[in-house]
C-alpha positions as a Markdown table, in Angstrom:
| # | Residue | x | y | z |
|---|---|---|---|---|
| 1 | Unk | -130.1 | 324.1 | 77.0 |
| 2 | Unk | -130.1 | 327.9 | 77.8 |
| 3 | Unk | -129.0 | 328.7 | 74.7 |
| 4 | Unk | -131.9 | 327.0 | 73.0 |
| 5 | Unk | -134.3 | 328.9 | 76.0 |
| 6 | Unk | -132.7 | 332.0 | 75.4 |
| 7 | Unk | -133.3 | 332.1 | 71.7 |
| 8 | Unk | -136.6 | 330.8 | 71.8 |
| 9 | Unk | -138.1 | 332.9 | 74.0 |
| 10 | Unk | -136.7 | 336.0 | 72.1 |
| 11 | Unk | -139.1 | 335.0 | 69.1 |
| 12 | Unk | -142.1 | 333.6 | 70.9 |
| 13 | Unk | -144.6 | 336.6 | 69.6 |
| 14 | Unk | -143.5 | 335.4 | 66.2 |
| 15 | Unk | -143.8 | 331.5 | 66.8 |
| 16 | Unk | -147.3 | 331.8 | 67.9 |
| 17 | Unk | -148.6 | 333.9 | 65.0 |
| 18 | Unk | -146.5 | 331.9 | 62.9 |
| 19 | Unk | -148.8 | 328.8 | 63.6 |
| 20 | Unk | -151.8 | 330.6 | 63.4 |
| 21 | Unk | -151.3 | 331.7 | 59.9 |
| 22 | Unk | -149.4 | 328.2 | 58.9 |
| 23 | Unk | -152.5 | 326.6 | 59.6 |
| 24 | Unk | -155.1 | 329.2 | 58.8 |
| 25 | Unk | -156.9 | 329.5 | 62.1 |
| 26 | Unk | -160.0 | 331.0 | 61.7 |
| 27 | Unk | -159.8 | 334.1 | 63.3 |
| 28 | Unk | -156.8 | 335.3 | 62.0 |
| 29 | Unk | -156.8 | 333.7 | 58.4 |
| 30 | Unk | -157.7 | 336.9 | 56.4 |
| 31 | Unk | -154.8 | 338.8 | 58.3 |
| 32 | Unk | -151.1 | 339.3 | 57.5 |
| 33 | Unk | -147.9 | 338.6 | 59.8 |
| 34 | Unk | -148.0 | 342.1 | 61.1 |
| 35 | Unk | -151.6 | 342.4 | 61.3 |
| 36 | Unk | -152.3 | 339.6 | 63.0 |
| 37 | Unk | -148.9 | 340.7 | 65.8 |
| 38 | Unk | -151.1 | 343.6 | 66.7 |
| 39 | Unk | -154.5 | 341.8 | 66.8 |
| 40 | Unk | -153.4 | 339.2 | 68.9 |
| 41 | Unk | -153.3 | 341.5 | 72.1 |
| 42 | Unk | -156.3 | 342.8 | 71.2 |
| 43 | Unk | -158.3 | 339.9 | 71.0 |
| 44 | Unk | -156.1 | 337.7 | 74.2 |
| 45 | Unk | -153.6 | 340.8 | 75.7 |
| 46 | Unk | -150.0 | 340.8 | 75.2 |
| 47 | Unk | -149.7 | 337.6 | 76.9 |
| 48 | Unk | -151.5 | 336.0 | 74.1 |
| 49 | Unk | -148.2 | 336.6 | 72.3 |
| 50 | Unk | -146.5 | 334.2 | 74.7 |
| 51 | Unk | -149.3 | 330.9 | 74.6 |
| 52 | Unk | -147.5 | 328.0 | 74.2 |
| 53 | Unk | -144.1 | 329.1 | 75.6 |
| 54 | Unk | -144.4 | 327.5 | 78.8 |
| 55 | Unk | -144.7 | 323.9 | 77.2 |
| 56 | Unk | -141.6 | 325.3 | 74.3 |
| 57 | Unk | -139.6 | 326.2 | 77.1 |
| 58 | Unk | -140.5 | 322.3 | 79.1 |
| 59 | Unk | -139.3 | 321.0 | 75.1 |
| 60 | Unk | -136.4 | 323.6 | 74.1 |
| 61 | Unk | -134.2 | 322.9 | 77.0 |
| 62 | Unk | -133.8 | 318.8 | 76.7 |
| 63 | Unk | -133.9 | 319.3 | 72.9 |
| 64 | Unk | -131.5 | 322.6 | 72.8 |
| 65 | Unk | -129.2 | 320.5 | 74.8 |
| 66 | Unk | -129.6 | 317.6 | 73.2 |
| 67 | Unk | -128.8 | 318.8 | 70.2 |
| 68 | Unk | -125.8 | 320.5 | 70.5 |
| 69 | Unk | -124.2 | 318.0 | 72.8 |
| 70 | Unk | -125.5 | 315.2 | 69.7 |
| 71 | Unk | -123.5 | 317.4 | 67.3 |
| 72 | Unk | -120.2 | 317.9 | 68.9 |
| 73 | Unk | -120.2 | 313.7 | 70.1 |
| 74 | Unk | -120.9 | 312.4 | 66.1 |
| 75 | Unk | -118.9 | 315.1 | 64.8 |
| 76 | Unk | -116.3 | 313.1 | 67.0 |
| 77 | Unk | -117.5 | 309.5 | 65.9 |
| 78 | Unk | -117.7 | 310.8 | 62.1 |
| 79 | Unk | -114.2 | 311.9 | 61.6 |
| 80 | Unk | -113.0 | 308.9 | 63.7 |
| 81 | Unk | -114.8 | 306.3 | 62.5 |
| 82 | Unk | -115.7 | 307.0 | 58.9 |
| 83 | Unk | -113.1 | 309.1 | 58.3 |
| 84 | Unk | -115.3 | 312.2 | 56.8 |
| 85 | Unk | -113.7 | 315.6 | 58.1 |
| 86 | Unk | -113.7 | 319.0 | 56.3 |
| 87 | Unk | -117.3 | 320.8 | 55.6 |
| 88 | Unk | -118.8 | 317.6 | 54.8 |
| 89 | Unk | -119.0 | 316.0 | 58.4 |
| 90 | Unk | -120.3 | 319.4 | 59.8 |
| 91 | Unk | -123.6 | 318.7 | 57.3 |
| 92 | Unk | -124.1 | 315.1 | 58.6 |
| 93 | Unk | -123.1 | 315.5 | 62.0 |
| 94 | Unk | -126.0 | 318.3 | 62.1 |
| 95 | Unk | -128.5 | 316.5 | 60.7 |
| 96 | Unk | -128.0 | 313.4 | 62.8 |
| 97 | Unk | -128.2 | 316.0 | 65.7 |
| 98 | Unk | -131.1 | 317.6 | 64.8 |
| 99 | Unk | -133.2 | 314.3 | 64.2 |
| 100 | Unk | -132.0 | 312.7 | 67.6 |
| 101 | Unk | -132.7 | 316.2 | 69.6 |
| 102 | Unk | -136.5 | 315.8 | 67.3 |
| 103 | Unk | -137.1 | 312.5 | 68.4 |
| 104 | Unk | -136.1 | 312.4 | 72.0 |
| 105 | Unk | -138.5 | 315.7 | 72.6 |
| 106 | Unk | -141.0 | 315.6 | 69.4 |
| 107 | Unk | -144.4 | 314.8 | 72.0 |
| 108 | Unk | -143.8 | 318.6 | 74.0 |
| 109 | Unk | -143.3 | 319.9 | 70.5 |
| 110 | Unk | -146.8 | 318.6 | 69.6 |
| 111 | Unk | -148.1 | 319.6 | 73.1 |
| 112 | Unk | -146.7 | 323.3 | 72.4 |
| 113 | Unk | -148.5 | 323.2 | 69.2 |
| 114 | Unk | -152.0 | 322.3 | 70.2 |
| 115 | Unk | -151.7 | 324.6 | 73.0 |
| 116 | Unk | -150.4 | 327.6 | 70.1 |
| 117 | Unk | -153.0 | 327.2 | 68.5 |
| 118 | Unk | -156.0 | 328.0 | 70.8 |
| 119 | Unk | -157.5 | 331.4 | 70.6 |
| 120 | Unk | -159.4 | 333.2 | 74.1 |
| 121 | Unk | -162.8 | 331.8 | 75.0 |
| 122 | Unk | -162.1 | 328.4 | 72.7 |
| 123 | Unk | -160.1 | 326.8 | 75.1 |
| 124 | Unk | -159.8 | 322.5 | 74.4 |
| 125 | Unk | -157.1 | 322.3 | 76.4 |
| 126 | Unk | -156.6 | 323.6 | 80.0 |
| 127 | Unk | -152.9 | 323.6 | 80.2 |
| 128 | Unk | -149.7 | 321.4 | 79.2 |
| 129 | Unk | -150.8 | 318.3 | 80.9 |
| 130 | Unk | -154.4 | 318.4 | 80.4 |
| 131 | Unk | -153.5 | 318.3 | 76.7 |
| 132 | Unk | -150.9 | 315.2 | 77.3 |
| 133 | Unk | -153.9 | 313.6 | 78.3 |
| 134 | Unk | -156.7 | 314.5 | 76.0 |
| 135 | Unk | -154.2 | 313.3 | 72.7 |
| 136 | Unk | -153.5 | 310.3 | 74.9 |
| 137 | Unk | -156.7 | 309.4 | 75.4 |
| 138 | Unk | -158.8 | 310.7 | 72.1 |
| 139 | Unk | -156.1 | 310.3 | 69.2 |
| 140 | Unk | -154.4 | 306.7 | 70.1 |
| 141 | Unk | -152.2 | 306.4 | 72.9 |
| 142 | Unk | -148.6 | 307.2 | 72.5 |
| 143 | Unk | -148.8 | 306.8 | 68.7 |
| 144 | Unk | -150.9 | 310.4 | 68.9 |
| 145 | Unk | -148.0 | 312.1 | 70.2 |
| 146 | Unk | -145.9 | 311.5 | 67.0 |
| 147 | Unk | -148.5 | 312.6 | 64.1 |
| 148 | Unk | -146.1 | 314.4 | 62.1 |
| 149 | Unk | -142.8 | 313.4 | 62.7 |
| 150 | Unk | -142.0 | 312.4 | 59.4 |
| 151 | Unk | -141.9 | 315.5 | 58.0 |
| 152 | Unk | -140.2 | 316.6 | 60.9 |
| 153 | Unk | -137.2 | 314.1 | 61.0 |
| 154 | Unk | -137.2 | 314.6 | 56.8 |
| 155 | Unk | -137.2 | 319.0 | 57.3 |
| 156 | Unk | -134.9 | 318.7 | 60.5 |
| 157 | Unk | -132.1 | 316.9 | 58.4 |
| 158 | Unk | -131.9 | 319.6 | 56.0 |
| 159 | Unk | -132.2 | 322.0 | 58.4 |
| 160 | Unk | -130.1 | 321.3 | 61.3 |
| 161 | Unk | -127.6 | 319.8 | 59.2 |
| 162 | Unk | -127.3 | 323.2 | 56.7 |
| 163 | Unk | -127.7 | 325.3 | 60.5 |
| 164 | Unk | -124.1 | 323.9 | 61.5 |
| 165 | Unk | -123.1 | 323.5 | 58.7 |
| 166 | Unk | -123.4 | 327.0 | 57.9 |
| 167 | Unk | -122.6 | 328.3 | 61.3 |
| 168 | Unk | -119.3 | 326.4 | 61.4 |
| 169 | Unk | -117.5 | 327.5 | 58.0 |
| 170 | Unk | -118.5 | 330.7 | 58.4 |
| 171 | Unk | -116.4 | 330.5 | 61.3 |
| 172 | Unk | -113.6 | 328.3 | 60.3 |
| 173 | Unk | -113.5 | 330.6 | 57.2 |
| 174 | Unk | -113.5 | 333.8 | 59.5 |
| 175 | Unk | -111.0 | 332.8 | 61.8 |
| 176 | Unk | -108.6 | 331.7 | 59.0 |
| 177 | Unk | -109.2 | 334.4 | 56.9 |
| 178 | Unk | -108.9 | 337.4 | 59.1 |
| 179 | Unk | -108.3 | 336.3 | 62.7 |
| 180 | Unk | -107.6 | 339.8 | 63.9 |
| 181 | Unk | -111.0 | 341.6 | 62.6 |
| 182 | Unk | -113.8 | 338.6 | 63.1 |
| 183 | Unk | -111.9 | 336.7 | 66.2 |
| 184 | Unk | -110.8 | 337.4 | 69.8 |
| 185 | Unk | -108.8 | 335.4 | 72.5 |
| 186 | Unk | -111.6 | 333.1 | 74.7 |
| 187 | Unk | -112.5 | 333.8 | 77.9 |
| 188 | Unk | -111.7 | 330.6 | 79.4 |
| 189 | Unk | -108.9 | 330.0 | 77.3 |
| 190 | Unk | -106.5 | 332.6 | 75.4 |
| 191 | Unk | -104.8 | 330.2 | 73.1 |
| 192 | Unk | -108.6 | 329.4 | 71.6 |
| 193 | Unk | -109.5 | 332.1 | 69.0 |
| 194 | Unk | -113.5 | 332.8 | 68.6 |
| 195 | Unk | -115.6 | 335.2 | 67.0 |
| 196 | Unk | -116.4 | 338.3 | 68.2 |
| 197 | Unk | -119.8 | 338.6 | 69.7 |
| 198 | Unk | -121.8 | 340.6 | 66.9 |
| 199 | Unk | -119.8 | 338.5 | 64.2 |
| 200 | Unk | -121.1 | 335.1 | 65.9 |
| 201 | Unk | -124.7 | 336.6 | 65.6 |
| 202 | Unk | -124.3 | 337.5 | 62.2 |
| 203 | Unk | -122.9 | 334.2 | 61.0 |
| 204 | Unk | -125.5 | 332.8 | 63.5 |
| 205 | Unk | -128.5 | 334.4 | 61.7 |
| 206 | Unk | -127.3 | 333.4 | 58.1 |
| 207 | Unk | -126.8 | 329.9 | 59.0 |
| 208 | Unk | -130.6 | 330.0 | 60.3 |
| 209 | Unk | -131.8 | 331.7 | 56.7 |
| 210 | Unk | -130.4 | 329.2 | 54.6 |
| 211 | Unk | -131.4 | 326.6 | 56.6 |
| 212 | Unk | -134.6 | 328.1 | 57.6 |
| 213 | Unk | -135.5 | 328.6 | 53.4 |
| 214 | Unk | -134.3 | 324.8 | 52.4 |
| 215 | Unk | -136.6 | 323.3 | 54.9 |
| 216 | Unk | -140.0 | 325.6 | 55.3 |
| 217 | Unk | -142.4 | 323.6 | 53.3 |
| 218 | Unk | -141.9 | 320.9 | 55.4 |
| 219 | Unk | -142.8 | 322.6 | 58.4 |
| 220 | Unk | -145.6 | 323.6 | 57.0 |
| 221 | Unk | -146.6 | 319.9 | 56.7 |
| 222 | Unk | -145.8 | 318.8 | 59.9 |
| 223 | Unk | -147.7 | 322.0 | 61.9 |
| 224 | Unk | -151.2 | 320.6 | 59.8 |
| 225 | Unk | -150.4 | 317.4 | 60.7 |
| 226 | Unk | -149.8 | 318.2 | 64.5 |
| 227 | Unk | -152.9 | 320.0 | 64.7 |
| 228 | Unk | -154.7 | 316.8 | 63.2 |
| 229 | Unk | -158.3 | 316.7 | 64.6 |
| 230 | Unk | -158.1 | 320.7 | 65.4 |
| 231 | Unk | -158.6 | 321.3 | 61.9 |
| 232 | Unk | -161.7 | 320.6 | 59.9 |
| 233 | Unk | -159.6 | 319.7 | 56.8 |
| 234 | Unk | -157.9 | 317.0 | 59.1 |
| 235 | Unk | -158.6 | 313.5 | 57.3 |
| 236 | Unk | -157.2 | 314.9 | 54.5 |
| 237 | Unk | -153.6 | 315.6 | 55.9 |
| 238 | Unk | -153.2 | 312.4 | 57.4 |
| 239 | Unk | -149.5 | 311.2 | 55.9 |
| 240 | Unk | -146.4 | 313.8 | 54.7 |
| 241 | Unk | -147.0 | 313.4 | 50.9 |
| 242 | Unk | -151.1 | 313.7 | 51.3 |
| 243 | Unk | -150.7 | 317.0 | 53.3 |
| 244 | Unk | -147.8 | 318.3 | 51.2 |
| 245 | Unk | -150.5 | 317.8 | 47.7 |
| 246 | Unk | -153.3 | 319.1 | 50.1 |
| 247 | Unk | -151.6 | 322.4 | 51.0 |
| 248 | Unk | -150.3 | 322.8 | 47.0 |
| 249 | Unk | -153.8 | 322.2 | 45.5 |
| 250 | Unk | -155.5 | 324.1 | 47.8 |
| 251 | Unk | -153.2 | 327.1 | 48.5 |
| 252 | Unk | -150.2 | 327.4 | 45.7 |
| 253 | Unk | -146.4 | 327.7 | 46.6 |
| 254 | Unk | -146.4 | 331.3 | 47.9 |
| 255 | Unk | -150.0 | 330.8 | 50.0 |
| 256 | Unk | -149.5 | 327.4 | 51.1 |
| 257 | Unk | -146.5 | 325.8 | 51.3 |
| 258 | Unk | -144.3 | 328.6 | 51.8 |
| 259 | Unk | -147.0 | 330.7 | 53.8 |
| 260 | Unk | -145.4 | 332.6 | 56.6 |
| 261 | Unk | -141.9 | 332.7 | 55.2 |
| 262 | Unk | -141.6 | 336.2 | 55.4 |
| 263 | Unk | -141.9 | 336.1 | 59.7 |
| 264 | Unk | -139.8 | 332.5 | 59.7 |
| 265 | Unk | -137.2 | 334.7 | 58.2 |
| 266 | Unk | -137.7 | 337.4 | 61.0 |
| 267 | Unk | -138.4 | 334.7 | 63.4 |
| 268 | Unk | -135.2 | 332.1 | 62.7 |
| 269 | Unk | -133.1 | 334.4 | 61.9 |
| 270 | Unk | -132.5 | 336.1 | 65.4 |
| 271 | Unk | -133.7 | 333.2 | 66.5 |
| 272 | Unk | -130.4 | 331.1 | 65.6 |
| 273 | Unk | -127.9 | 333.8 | 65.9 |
| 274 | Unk | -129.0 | 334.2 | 69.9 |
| 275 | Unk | -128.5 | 330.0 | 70.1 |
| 276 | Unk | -125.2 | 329.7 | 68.5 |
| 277 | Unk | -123.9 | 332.9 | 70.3 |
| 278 | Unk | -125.0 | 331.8 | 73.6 |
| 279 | Unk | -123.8 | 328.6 | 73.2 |
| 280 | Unk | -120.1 | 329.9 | 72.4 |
| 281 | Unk | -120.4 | 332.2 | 75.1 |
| 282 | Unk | -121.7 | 329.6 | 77.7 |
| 283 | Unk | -118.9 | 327.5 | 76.7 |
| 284 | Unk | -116.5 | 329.9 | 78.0 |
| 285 | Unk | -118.2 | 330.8 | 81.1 |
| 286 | Unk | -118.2 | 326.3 | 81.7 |
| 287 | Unk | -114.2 | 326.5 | 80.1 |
| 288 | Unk | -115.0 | 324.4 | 77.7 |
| 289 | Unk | -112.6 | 325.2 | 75.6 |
């Protein structure tokens, strides 16, 4: 859980323009990633950069938590079970992960979203639970709170699963390789080896890349479904495959369905070496190893 917090929070500026551009809000659609960073606290002050963050961090922590506790228990139950170890159990154990951690918390993700989204002086929704119950009430009961996750559970596979994946033969490759350069004795326990602090963050952030570059139309899809009636374009995104076609005919590969790669990149790729390093480190302060 404070791993996921902590590496949200360092890329929340980046989250919130990210949906803005994703889903072409009007008043920032004509801008570019960088442009729109510095008109944002123009048009709403710096803590414009942060709207939303308060309703991530409500989501991050159960779903942060969740899923790295859901990795480590059917990583477990894989290898014991079906008898799958090696690389191979790291990529489902991930993805199985990611997908519970998306399911158990996907209504605050859509919450965060909506909230994201608003721009000063067009506020629909007064704060996190005014907006739980305007989509209860206006878009169909509980049902409204899971527009989208389709393309979330089908982008969360890939990219959890490649996430760990990555992460974790980086790691067993580093530590096997050249123990002395990349690792260090743990904290909690000397006979554990681990990486060294700016080697976990580098492994960390090409774990989120890959991961982050497999995955990103998908997210695409499944911020224009969350934002549903927000948009005017709305009854045309209304399953994954009709918004995925939408978003191609109207806007290309490099406009539409891969539009705002370039901050993902600077957004994920911090983003995940902060989680997977705090989460090693915070498993030596608990001795958990």
């Amino acid at each position: 859980g404070v791993a996921g917090c902590c590496a949200k929070t360092t890329t929340a500026p980046l989250d919130r323009v990210k949906i803005l551009l994703q889903a072409h809000n009007h008043h920032y659609k004509h801008l570019g990633v960088f442009s729109t960073l510095c008109a944002v606290p123009r048009k709403e002050g710096y803590l414009g950069l942060y709207k939303g963050n308060g309703a991530m961090m409500i989501r991050i922590f159960p779903y942060g938590a969740i899923q790295f506790m859901a990795f480590d228990q059917y990583k477990k139950v894989i290898k014991k079970q079906l008898g799958i170890s090696g690389h191979v159990h790291r990529l489902m154990a991930g993805s199985m992960a990611g997908i519970t951690a998306v399911i158990c918390t996907y209504p605050l993700d859509m919450v965060r979203v909506r909230l994201a989204f608003q721009v000063k002086g067009e506020h629909k929704y007064m704060g996190i639970i005014h907006a739980f119950k305007m989509i209860y009430t206006k878009e169909g009961g509980f049902s409204g709170f899971y527009r989208g996750l389709m393309p979330t559970i089908v982008g969360m596979a890939p990219y959890a699963g490649f996430s760990f994946f990555t992460f974790g033969t980086l790691k067993s490759i580093g530590l096997s390789q050249a123990p002395n350069l990349l690792g260090r004795p743990s904290l909690d326990n000397p006979d554990v080896l681990v990486l060294k602090t700016h080697v976990n963050l580098l492994c960390g952030g090409i774990a989120g890349a890959i991961a982050q570059t497999i995955s990103y139309p998908l997210d695409v899809t499944r911020r224009r479904m969350q934002l549903g009636a927000v948009l005017p374009d709305s009854e045309k995104c209304l399953t994954m495959v009709q918004t995925l076609k939408y978003v191609y005919q109207q806007h290309g590969i490099r406009r539409g369905l891969y539009r705002g790669l370039s901050l993902n990149y600077i957004r994920c790729i911090p983003s995940q070496a902060v989680a997977f390093t705090t989460y090693e480190l915070m498993k030596q302060f608990l001795h958990l190893n």
